[in-house]
Backbone as CSV, one residue per row, in Angstrom:
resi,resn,N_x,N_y,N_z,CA_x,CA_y,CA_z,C_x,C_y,C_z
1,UNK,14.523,-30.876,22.142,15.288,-31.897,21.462,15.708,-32.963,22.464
2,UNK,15.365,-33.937,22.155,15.784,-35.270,23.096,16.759,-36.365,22.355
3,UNK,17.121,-37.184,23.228,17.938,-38.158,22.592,17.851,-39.474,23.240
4,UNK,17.120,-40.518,22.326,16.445,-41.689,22.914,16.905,-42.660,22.929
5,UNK,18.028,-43.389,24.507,18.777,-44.040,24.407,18.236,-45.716,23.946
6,UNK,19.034,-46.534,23.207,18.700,-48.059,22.772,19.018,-48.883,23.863
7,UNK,19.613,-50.217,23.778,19.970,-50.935,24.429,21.268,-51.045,24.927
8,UNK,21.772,-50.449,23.987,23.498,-50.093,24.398,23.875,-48.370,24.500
9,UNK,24.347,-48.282,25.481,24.402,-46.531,25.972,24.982,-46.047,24.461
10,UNK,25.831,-46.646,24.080,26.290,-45.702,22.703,25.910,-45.671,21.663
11,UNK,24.532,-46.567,21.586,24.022,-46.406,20.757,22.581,-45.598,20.514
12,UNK,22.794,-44.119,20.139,21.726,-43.290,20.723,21.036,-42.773,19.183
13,UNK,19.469,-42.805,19.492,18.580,-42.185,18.347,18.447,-40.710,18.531
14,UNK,18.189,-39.923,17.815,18.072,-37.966,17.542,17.056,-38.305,17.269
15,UNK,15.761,-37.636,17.941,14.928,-37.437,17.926,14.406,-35.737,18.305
16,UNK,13.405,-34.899,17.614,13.534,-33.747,17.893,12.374,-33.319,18.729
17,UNK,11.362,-34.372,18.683,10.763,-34.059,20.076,10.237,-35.708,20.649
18,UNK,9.901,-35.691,21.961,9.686,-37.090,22.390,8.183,-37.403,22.153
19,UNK,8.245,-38.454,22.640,6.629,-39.257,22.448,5.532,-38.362,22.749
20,UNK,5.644,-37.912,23.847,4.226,-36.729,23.960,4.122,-35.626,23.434
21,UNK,5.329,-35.221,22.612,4.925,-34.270,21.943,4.862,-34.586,20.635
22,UNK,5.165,-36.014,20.225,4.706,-36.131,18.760,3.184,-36.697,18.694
23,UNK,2.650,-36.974,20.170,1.565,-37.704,19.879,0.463,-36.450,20.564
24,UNK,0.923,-35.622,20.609,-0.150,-34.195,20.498,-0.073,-33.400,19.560
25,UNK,1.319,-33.397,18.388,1.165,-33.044,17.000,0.147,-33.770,16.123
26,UNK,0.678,-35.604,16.138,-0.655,-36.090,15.748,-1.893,-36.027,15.769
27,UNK,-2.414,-35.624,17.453,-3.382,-35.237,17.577,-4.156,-33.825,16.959
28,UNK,-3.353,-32.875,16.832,-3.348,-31.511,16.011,-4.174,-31.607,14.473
29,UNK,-2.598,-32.393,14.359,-2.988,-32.450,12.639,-4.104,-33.416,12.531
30,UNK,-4.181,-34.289,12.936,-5.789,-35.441,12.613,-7.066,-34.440,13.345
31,UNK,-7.153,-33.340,14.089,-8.388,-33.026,14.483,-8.188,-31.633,13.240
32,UNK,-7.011,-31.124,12.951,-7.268,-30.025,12.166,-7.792,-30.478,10.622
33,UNK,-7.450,-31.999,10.273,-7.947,-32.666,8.887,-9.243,-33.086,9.109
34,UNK,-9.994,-33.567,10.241,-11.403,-34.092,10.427,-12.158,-33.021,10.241
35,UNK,-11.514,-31.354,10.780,-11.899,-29.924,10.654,-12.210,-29.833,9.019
36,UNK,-11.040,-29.982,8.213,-11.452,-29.289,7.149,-12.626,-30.246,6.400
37,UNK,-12.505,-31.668,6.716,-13.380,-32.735,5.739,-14.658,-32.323,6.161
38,UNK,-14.760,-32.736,7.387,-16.458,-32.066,8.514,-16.936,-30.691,7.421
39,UNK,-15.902,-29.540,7.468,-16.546,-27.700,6.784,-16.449,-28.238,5.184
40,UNK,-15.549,-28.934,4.389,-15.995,-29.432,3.288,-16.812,-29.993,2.538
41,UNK,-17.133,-31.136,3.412,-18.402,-32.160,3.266,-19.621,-31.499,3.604
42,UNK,-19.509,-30.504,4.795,-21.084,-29.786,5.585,-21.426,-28.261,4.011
43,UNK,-20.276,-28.012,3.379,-20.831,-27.127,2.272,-21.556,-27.417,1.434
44,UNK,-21.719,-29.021,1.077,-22.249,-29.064,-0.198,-21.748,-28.793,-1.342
45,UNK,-20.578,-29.049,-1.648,-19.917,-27.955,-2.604,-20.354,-29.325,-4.272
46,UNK,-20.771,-28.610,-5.071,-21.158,-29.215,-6.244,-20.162,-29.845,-7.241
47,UNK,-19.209,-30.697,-6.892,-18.324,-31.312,-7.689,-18.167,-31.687,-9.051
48,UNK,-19.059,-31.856,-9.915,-18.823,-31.469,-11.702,-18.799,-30.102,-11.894
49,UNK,-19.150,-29.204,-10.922,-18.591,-27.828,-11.177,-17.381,-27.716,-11.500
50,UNK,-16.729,-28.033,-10.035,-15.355,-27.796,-9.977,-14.640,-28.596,-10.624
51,UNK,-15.064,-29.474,-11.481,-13.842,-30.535,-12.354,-14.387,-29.583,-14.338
52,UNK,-15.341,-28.791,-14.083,-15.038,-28.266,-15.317,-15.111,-26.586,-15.248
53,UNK,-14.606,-26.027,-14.277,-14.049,-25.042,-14.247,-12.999,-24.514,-15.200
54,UNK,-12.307,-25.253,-15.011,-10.768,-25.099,-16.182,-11.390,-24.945,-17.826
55,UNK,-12.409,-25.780,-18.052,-13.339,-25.459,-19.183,-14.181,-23.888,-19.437
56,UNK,-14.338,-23.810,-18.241,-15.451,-22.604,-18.324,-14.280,-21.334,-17.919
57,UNK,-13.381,-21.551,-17.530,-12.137,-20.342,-17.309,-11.776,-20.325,-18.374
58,UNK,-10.910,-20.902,-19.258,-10.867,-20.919,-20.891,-11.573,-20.324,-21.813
59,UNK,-13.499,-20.582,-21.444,-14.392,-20.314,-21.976,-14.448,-18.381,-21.955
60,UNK,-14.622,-18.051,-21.091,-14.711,-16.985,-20.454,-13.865,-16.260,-20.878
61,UNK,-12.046,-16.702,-20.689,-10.876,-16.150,-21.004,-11.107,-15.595,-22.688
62,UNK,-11.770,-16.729,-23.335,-11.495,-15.954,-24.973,-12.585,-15.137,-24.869
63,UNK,-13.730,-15.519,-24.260,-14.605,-14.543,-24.315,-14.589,-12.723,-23.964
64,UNK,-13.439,-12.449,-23.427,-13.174,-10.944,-23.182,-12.151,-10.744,-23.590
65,UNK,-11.191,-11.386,-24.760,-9.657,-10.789,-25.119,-10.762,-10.919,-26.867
66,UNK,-10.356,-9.732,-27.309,-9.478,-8.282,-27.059,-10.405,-7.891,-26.227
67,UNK,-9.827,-6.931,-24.571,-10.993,-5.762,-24.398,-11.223,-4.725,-24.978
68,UNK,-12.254,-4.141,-24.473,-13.324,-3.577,-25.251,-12.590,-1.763,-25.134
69,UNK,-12.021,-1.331,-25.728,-11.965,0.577,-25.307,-13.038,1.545,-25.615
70,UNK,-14.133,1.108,-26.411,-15.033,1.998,-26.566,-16.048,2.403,-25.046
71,UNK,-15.742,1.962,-24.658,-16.102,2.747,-23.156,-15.313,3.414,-22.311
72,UNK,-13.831,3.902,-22.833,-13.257,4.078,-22.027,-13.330,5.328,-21.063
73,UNK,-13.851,6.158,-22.246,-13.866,7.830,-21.676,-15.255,7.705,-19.982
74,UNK,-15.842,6.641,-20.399,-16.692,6.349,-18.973,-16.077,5.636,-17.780
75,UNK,-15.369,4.639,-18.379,-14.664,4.146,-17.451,-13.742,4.734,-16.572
76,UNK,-12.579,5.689,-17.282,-12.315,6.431,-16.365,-13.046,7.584,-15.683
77,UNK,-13.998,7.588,-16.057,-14.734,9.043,-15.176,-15.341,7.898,-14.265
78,UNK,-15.453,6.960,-13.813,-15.941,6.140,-12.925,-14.909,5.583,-12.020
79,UNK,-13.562,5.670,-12.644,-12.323,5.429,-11.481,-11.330,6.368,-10.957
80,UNK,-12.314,7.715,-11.623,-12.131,8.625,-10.297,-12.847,9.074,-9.611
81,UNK,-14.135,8.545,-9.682,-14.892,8.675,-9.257,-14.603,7.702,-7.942
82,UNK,-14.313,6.307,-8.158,-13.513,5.321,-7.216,-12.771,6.395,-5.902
83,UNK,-11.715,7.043,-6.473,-10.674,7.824,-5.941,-11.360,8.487,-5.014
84,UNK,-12.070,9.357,-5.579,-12.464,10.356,-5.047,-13.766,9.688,-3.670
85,UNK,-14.452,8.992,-3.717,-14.895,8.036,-2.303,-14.175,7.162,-1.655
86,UNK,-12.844,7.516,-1.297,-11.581,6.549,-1.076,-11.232,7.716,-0.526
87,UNK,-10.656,9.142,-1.126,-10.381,9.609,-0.489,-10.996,10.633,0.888
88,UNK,-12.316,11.072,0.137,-13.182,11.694,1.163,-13.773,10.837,2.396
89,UNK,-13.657,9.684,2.129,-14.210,8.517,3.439,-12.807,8.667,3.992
90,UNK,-11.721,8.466,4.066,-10.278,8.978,4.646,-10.581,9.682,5.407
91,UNK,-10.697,10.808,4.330,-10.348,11.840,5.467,-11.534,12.297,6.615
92,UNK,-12.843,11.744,6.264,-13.475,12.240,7.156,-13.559,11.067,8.508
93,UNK,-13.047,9.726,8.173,-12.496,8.940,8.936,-11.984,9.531,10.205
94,UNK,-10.715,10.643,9.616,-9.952,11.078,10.943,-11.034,11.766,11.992
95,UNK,-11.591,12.404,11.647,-12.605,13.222,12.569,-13.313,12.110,13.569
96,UNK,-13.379,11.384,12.981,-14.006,9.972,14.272,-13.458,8.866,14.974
97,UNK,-12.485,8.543,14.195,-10.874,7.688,14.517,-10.482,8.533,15.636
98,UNK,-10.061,9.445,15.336,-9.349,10.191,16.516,-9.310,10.098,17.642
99,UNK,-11.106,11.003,17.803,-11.602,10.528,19.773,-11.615,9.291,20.052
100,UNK,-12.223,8.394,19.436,-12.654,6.975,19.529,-10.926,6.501,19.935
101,UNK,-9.849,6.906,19.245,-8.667,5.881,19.988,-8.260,6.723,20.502
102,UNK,-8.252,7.754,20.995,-7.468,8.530,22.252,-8.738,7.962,23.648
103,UNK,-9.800,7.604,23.435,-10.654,7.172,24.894,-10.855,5.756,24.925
104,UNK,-10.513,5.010,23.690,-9.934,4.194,23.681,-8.701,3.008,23.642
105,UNK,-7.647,4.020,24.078,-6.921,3.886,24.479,-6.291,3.773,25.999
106,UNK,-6.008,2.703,27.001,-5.562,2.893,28.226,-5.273,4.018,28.808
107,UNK,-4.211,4.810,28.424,-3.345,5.772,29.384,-3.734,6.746,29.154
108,UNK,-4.824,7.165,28.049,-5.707,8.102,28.020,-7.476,8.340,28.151
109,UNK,-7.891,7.317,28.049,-9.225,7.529,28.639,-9.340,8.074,29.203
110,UNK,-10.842,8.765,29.341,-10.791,9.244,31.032,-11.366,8.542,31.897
111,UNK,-12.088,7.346,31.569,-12.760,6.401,32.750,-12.911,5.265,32.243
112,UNK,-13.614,4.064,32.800,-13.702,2.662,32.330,-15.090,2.543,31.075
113,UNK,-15.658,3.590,31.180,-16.787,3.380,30.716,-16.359,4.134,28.955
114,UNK,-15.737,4.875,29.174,-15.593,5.687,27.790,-14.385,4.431,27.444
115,UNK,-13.724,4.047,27.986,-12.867,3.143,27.523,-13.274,1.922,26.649
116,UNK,-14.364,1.051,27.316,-14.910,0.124,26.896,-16.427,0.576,25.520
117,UNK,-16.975,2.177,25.919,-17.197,2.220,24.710,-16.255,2.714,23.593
118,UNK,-15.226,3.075,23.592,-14.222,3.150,22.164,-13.963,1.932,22.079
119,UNK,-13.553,0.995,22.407,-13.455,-0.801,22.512,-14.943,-0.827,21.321
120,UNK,-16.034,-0.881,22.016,-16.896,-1.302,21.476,-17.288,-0.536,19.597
121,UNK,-17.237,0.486,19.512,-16.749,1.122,18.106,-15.958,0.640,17.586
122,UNK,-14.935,0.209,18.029,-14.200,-0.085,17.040,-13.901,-1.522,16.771
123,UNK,-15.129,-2.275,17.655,-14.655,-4.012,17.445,-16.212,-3.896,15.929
124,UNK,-17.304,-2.897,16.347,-18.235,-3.176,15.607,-18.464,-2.636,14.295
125,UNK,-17.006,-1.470,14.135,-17.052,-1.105,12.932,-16.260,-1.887,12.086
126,UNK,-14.928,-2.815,13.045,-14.015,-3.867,12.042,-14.942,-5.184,12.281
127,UNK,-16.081,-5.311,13.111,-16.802,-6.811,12.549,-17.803,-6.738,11.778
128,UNK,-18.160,-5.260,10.824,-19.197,-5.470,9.380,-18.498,-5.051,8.190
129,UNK,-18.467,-5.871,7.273,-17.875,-5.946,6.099,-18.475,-4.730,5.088
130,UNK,-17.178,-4.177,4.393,-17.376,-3.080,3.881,-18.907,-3.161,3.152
131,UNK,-19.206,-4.200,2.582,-20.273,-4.287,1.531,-21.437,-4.405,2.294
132,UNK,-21.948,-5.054,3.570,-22.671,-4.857,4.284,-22.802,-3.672,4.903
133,UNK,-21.976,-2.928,5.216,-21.725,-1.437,5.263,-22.919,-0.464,4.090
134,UNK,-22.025,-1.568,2.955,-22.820,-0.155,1.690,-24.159,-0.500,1.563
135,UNK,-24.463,-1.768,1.723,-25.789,-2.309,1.503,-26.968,-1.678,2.377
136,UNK,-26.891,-1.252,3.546,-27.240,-0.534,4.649,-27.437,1.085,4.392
137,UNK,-26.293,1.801,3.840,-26.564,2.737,3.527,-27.328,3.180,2.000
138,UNK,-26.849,1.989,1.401,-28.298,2.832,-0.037,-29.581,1.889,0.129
139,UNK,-29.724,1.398,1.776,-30.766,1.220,1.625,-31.808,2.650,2.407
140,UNK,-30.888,3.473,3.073,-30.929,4.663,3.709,-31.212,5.586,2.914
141,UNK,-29.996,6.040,2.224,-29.868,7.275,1.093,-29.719,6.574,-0.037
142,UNK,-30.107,5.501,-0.221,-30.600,5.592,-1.852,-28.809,5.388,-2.361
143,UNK,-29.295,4.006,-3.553,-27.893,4.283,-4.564,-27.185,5.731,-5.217
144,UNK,-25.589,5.405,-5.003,-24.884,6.420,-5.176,-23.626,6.741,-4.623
145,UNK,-23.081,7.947,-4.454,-21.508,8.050,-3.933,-21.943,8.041,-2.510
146,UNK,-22.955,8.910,-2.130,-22.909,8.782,-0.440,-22.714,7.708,0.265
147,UNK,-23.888,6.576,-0.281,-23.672,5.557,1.056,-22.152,4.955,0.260
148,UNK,-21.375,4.754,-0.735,-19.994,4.409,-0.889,-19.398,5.017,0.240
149,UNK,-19.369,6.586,0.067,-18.250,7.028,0.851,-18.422,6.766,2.681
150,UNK,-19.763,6.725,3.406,-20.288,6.386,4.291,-20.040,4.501,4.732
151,UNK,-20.183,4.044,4.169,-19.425,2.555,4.072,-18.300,2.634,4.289
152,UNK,-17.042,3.253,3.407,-16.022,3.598,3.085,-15.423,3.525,4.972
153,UNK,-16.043,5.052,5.059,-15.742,5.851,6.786,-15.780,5.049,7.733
154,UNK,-17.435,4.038,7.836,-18.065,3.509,8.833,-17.283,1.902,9.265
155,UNK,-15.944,1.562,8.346,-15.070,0.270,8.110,-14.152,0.716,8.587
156,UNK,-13.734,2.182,8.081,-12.105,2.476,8.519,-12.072,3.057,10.154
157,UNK,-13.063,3.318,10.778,-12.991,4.029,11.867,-12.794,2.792,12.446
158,UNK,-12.814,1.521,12.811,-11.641,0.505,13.136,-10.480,0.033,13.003
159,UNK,-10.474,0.276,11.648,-8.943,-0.176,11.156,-7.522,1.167,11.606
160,UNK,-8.335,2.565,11.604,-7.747,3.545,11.981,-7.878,3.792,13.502
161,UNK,-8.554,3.548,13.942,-8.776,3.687,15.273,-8.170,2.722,16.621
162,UNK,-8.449,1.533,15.921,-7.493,0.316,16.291,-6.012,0.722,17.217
163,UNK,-5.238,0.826,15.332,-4.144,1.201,15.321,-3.613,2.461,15.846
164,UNK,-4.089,3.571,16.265,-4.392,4.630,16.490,-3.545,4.433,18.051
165,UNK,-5.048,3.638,18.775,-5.008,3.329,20.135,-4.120,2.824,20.387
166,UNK,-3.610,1.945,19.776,-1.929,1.061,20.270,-1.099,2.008,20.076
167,UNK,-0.684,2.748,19.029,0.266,3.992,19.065,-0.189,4.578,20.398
168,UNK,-1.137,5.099,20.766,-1.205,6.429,22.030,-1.051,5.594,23.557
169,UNK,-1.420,3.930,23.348,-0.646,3.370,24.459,0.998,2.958,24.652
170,UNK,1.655,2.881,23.587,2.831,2.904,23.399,3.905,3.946,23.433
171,UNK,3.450,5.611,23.907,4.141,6.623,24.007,5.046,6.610,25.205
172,UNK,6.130,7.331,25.101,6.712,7.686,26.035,5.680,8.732,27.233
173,UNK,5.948,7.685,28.847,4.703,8.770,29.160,5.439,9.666,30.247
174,UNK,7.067,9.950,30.205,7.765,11.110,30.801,7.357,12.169,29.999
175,UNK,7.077,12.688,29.120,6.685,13.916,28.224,4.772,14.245,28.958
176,UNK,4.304,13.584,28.934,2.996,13.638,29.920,3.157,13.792,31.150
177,UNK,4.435,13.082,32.016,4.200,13.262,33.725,4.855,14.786,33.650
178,UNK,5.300,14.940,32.778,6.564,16.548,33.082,5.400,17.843,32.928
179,UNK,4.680,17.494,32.177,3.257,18.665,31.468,2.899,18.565,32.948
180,UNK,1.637,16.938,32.919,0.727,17.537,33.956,1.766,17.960,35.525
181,UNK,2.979,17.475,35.862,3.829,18.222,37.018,3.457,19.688,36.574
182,UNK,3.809,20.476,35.817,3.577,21.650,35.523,2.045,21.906,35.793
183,UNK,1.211,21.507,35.613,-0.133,21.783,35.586,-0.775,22.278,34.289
184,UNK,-0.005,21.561,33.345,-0.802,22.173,32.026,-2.366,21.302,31.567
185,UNK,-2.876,22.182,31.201,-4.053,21.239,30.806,-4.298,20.245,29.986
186,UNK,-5.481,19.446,30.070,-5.744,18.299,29.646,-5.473,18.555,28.077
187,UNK,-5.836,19.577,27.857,-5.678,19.840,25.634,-4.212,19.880,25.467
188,UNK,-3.429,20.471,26.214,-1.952,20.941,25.788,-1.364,19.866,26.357
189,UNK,-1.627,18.585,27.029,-0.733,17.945,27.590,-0.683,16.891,26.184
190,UNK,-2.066,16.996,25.586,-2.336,16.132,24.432,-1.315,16.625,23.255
191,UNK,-1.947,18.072,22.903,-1.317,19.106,21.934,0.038,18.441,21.948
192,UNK,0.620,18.590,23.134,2.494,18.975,22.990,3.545,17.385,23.528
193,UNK,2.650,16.811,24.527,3.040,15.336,24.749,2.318,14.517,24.217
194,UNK,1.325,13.903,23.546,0.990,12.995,23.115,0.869,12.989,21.461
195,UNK,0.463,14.251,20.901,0.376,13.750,19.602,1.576,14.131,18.776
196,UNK,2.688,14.869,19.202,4.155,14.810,18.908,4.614,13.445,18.386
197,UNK,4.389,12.149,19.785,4.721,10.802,19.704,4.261,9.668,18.599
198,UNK,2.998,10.557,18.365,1.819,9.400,17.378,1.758,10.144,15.938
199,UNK,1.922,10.962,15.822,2.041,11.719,14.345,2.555,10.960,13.297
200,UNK,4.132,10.004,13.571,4.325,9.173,12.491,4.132,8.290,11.911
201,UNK,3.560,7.534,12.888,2.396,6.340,13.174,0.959,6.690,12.271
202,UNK,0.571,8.153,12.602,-0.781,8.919,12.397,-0.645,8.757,10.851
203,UNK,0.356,9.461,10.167,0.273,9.479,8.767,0.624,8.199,8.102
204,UNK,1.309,7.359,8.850,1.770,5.745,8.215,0.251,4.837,8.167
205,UNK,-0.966,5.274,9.391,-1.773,4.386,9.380,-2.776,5.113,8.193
206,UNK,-2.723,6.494,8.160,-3.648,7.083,6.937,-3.396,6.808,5.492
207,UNK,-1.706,6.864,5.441,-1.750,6.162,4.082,-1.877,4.812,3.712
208,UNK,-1.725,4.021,4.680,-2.195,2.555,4.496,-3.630,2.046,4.305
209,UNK,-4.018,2.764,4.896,-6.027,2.631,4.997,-6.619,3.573,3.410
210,UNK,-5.897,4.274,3.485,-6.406,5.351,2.083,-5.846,4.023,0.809
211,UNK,-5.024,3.548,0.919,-4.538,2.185,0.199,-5.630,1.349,-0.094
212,UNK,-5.920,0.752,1.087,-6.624,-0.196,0.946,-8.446,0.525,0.594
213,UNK,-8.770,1.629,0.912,-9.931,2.110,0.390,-9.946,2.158,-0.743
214,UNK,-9.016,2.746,-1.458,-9.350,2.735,-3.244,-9.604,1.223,-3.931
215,UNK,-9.053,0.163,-3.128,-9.288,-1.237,-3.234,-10.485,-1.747,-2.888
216,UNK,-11.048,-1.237,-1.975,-12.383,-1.624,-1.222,-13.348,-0.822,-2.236
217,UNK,-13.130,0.553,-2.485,-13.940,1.152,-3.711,-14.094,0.541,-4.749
218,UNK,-13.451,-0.113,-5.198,-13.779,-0.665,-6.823,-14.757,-1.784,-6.771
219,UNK,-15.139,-2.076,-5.544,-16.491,-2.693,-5.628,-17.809,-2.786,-4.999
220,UNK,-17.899,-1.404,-4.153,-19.006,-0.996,-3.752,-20.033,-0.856,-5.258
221,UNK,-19.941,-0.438,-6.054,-20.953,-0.456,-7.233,-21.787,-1.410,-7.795
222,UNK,-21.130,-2.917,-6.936,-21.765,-4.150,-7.228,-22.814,-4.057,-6.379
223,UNK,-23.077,-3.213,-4.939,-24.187,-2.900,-4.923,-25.260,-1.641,-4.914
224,UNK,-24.491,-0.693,-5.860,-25.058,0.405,-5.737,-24.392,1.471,-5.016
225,UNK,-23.012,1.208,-4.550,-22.813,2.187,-4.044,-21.882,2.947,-4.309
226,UNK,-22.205,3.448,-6.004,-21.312,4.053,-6.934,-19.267,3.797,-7.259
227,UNK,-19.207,4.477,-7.891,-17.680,3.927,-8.334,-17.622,3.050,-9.632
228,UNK,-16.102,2.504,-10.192,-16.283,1.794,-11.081,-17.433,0.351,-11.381
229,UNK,-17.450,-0.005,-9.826,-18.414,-1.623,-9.177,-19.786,-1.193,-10.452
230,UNK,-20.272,-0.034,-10.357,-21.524,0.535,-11.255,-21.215,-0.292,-12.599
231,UNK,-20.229,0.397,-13.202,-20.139,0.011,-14.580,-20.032,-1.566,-14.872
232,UNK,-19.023,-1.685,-14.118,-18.742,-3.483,-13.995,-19.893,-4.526,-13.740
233,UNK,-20.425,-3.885,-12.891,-22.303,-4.779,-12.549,-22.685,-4.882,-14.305
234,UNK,-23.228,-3.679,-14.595,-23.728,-3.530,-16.077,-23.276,-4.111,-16.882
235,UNK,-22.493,-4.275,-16.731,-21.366,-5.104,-18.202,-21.667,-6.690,-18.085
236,UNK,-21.200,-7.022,-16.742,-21.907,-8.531,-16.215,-23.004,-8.749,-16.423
237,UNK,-24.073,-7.997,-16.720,-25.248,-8.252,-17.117,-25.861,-8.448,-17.984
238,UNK,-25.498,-7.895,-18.756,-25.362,-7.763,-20.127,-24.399,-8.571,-20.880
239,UNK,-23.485,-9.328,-20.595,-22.720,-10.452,-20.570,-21.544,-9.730,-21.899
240,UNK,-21.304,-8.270,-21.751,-20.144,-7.658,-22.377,-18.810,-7.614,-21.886
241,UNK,-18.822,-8.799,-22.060,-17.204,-9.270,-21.506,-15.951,-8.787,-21.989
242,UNK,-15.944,-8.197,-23.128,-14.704,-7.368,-23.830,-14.487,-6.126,-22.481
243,UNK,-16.066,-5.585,-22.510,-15.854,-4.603,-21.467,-15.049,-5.048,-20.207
244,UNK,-15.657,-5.925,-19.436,-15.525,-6.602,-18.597,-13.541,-6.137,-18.376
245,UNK,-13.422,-6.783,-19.942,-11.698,-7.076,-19.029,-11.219,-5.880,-19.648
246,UNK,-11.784,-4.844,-19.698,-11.161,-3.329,-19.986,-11.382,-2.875,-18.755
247,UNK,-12.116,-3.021,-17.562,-12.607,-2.795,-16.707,-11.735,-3.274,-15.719
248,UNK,-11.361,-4.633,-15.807,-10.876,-5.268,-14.850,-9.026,-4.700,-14.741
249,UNK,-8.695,-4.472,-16.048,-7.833,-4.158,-16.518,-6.828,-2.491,-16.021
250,UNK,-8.400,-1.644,-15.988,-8.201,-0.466,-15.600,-7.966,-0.512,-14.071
251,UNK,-8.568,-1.441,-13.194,-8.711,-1.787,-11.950,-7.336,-2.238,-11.486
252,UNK,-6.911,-2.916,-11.956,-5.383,-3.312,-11.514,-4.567,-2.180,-12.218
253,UNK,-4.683,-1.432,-12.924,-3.369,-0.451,-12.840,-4.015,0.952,-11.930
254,UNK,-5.027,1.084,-11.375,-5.606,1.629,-10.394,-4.365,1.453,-9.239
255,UNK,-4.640,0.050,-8.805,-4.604,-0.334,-7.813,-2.978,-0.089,-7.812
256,UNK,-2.316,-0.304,-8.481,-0.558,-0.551,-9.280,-0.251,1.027,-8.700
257,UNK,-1.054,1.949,-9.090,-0.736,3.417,-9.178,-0.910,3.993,-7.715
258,UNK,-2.152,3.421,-7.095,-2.271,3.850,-5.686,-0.798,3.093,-4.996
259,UNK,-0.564,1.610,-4.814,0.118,0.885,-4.201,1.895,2.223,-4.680
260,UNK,1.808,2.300,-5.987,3.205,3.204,-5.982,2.983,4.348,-5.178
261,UNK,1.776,5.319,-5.398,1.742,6.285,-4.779,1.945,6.573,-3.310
262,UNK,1.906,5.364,-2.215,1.348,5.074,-1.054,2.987,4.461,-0.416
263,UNK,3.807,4.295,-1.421,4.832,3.961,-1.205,5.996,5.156,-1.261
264,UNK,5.566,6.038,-2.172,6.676,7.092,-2.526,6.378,7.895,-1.237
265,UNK,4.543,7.764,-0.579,4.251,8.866,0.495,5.206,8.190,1.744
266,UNK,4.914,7.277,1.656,5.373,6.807,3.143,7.102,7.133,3.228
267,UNK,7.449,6.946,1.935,9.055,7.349,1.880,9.205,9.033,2.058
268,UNK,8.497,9.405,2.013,8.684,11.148,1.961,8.530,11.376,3.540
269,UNK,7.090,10.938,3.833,6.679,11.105,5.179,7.039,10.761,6.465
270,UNK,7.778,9.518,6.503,7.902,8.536,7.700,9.992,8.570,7.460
């Protein structure tokens, strides 16, 4: 904050930052607006589209009210089916999350090299998108729950692992110097000083990721890689839009029911 004297000492302007720093805000904002016009203009984006959108949202909107319930008894056997590759990619998550952020983690690695490969797992499992994930695997094993739940695993072993590693660098590390002083071994120093510290962390990051999987599930089926996404493709295709928003419908109180569930855990657990 400066204060920019006039011609007469008592007569003073409030100003909240001075000339060079308003004329490197300017500069900010005019290179961050040339940014968006430059990625706007370089898309191509088809402009009588977007001025009759509001037409074709309308259009669409009557086109699926009332939805459709005569599918329902499928629909839900397809959004637990959702559940159920949400939850088994979870949990088999932990089995690979685990090592990957305890050797990827600083104060536990055991060398530079195992260090930088848990680094590398886990930058390359959070830089491919779940659906490129699934696309990969039913091109492997074929459409179905596997490559879902395999997608599912092969996304979260970053997002869990990540977070994982910052918990096991953030421990208290007097509970570790007091073990190995004793000479206890490398498993029990883990066992009894390290995963004591990360346990609450451990179950706060599992129910958050198990969260967001049942979310990420509801649309692996758009390419085959089972769950409700299956039914919903079909319906789009077939241009049964009643279905459509029975579908879409079931999907958000999915999501309503996990988000409560994930909330009552964390209150029990943490």
């Amino acid at each position: 904050m400066v204060e920019e004297q006039a011609e007469h000492p008592a007569d003073r302007i409030w100003r909240r930052h001075d000339r060079r720093q308003r004329l490197i805000r300017y500069a900010v904002v005019l290179t961050v607006t040339m940014a968006v016009v430059w990625a706007v203009h370089d898309i191509d984006i088809f402009w009588p589209w977007v001025w009759d959108a509001p037409n074709q949202i309308s259009s669409l909107g009557a086109r699926m009210w009332p939805p459709d319930p005569t599918r329902l008894g499928a629909i839900v056997a397809a959004m637990l089916e959702t559940v159920h590759i949400a939850t088994l990619a979870t949990m088999l998550t932990v089995f690979i999350a685990l090592p990957v952020s305890y050797i990827a983690a600083q104060n536990t690695t055991p060398n530079r090299a195992c260090l930088w490969l848990g680094r590398f797992i886990l930058v390359a499992s959070r830089s491919v998108n779940t659906i490129i994930w699934a696309l990969l695997f039913v091109a492997i094993f074929g459409p179905g729950v596997l490559a879902g739940i395999l997608a599912i695993m092969f996304r979260s072993v970053g997002f869990i692992g990540k977070l994982m590693g910052e918990a096991i660098e953030e421990i208290d590390r007097r509970p570790v110097e007091a073990m190995e002083a004793t000479g206890a071994s490398k498993a029990k120093v883990i066992v009894y000083a390290v995963v004591p510290q990360v346990m609450p962390a451990f179950f706060a990051i599992l129910i958050l990721r198990w969260d967001i999987n049942i979310r990420e599930s509801t649309v692996l089926g758009l390419v085959g890689a089972g769950g409700i996404g299956v039914i919903l493709q079909g319906a789009i295709d077939t241009f049964a839009w009643p279905t459509v928003a029975t579908i879409l419908v079931a999907i958000i109180i999915l999501v309503l029911l996990g988000e409560a569930l994930t909330s009552l855990l964390r209150r029990k657990v943490l």
